[in-house]
N, C-alpha and C positions, 0 to 999 in steps of 0.2 A: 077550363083549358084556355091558354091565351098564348098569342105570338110577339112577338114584341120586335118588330124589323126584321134583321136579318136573324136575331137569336129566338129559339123558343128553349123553352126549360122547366125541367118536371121538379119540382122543393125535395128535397130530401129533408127530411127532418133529425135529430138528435134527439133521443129519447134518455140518452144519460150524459153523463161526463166520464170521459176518457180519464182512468187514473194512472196517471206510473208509481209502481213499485217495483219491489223485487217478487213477491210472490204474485200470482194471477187472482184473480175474482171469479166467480163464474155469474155470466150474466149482469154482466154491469155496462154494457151499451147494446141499446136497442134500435137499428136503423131502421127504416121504414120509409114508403114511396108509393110513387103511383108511376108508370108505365102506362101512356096513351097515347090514343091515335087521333091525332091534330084532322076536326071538319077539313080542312083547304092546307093548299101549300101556297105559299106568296113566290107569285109567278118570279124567276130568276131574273134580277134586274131591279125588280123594283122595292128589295130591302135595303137598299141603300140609293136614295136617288139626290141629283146635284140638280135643283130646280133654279133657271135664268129667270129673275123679275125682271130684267132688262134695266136701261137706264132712263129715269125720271127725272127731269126739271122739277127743282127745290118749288119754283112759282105756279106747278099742277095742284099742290097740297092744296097750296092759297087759297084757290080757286073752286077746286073742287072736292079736298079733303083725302080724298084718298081716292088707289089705282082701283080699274077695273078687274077681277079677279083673273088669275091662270090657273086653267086646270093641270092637275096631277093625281094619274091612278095608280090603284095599286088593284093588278090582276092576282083575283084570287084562281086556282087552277085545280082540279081533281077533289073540288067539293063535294061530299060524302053527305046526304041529309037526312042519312041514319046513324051519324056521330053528334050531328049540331042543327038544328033548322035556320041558327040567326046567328049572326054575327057584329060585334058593336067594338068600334072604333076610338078609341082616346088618342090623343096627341099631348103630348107632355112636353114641358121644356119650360124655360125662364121668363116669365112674363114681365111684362112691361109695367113700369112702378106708375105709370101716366094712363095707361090703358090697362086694366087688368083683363085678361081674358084673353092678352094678342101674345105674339112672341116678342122678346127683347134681343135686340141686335148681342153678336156674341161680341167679348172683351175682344179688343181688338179692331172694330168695325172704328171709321174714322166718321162715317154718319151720323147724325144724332137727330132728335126731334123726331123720329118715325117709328112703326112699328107692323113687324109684321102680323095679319090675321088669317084666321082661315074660317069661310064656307061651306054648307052645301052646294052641290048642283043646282037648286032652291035658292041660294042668295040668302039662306038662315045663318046665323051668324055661330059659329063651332067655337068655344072657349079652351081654354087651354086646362088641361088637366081637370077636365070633366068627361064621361063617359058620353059619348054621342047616341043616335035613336039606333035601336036594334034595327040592323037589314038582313032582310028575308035571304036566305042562302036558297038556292037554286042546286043540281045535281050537276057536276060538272067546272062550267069559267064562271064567275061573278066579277064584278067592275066597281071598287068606291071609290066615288071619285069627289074631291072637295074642290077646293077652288082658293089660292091662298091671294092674297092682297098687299098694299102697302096704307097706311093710314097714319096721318099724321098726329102728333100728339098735341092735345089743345093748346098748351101752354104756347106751343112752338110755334103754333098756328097764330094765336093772341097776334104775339111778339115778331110773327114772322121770322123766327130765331132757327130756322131748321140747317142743321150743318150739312154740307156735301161732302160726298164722298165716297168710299167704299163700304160696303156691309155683308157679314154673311150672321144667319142666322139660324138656330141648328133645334128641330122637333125630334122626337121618338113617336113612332105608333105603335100602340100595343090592340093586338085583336084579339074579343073574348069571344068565345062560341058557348050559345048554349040549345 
């Protein structure tokens, strides 16, 4: 079972191909499914969230590499822990060809030289498009909550080459319960 932001969604699978003719077949597609009941529901608000990293002077990189994290949660709500006991968190999106494992500013961003990462609560480092540590679901609210960053790319850093400017940059989280 998994949620994936604002969408969740049960596979349908295709068990044959669809033929056209004129005469009929009998038994020549087979659909099939699962129908389930999703651990949590992702509290209203937080499938889709617009996170401020605020504005950083190009010569903070310099100096110190990268920003101090900001948290962002996503309230789990009406957790059931006789559907699921745990729950594990991936982020996915574009990674950075300079950092792998952060996010890459989306086309369009007039920024360059940085990238986005994200955390634990812990200050453990969360990569991108990898499965995160299973957290314990509780009956009822749960809280994950990561902590995302800015981090400059070496090269940029070397060179002092970091462009300014505008940036946005765009993750999915998918939640698996089991």
């Amino acid at each position: 079972m998994s949620g994936r932001g604002k969408c969740r969604w049960v596979s349908v699978l295709l068990g044959g191909m669809l033929l056209t003719s004129t005469s009929g077949a009998a038994d020549n597609m087979r659909l099939h499914g699962a129908l389930v009941f999703e651990a949590c529901d992702i509290q209203t608000g937080d499938e889709n969230q617009d996170i401020s990293l605020g504005m950083t002077p190009d010569r903070y990189f310099y100096m110190h590499q990268r920003t101090q994290g900001r948290a962002v949660n996503i309230h789990l709500v009406n957790c059931d822990t006789t559907v699921a006991n745990n729950v594990t968190a991936t982020f996915t999106g574009t990674e950075n060809a300079a950092l792998p494992g952060l996010l890459a500013f989306d086309a369009g961003s007039t920024a360059a030289g940085v990238a986005v990462g994200l955390e634990t609560s812990g200050g453990r480092f969360l990569p991108l498009n990898v499965a995160g540590d299973k957290t314990p679901l509780n009956n009822g609210t749960n809280v994950i909550t990561v902590s995302a960053y800015l981090q400059g790319e070496p090269g940029a850093l070397a060179n002092q080459s970091i462009t300014r400017g505008a940036f946005t940059a765009t993750t999915t989280f998918q939640l698996d319960y089991d």
